[in-house]
N, C-alpha and C positions, 0 to 999 in steps of 0.2 A: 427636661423630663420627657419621657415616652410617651404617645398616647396609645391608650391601650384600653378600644373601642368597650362599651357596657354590649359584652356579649351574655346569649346564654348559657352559651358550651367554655369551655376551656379555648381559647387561642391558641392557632397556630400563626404566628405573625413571619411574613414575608419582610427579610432585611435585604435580600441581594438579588437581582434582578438581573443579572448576565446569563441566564442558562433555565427561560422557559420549558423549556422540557423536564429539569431536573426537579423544576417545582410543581408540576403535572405529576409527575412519578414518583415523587414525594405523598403529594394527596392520596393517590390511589392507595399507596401502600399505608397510610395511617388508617385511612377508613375502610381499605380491606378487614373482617373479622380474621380473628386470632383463627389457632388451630380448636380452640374450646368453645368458640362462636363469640366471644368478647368481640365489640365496636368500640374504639373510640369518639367521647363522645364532643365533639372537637367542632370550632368553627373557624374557615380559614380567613388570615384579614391578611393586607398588604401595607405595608409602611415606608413611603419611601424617603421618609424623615433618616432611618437608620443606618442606609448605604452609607458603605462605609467606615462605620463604627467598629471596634475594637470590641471585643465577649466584654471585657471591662466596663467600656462606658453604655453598652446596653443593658448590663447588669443595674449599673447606677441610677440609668434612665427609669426605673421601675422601683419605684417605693413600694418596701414593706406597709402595705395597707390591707391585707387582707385581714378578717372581715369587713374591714371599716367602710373602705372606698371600694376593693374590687370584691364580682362575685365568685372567684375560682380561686386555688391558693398558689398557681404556677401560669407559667405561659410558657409555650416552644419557641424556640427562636431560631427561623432557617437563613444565618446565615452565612458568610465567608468561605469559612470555615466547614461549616454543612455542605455547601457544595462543589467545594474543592476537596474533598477527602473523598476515597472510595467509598467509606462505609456507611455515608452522610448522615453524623451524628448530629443529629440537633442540641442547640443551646436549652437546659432549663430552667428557667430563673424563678429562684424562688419568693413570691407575694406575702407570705407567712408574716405579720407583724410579730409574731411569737416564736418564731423560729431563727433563730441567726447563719443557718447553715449558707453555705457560696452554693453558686450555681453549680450543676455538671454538665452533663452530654449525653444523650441516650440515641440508641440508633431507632428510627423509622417502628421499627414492628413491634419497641417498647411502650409507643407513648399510649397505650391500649392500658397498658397494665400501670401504670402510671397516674392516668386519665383515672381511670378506673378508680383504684386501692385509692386515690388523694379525696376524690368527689363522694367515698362513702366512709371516710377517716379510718379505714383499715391499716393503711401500713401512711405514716409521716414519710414527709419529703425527707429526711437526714437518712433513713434508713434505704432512702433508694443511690442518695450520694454516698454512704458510705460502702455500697457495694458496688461503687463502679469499681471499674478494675483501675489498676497503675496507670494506665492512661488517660485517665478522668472520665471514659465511658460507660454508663450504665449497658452491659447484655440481657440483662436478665437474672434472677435468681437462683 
């Protein structure tokens, strides 16, 4: 199992550690404000339990506990994957004990809107996976 630190913001957990820079320019651009002055309201943590790991088994690593055990109902996850692709989508995994939806991918300048809509229960997590596109990435609405 994951650990997955009793933050107060939403997590953005650090899985891959080959490419300091890309995880700098990752930060900047999640806590950049949107174009509507949205912030994400994020804290970053680093994990080096998860190098490594498959979207799979870090999906596993995180029990549906939300309410119960954790205080957010998602976490990002920057890994492999995130920083070998252009578009560096990050992993979402979703905490929902009430929700059985699979993770997706959102790119960087989503997790605003994401962070957002999940922390004031406006829009559910299935609603943001089922508008990723064909390639399991959330862009936007």
């Amino acid at each position: 199992m994951a650990h997955l630190p009793a933050t107060w913001c939403v997590p953005v957990v650090r899985a891959d550690f080959r490419a300091d820079d890309v995880w700098e320019q990752l930060k900047d651009e999640i806590v950049s404000p949107t174009e509507e002055g949205f912030v994400a309201g994020v804290e970053f943590v680093e994990d080096r339990a998860l190098i490594g790991l498959s979207e799979t088994a870090i999906t596993a690593g995180y029990p549906r506990a939300y309410p119960r055990q954790y205080r957010h109902p998602v976490v990002f996850v920057v890994d492999a994957v995130t920083v070998s692709l252009p578009e560096r989508p990050l992993l979402v995994v979703n905490l929902n004990e009430g929700d059985e939806t699979g993770p997706f991918r959102t790119l960087p300048r989503q997790v605003q809107a994401i962070e957002n809509n999940l922390s004031i229960a406006n829009t559910d997590f299935f609603e943001f996976a089922r508008s990723a596109d064909p390639d399991g990435v959330f862009r936007g609405f």
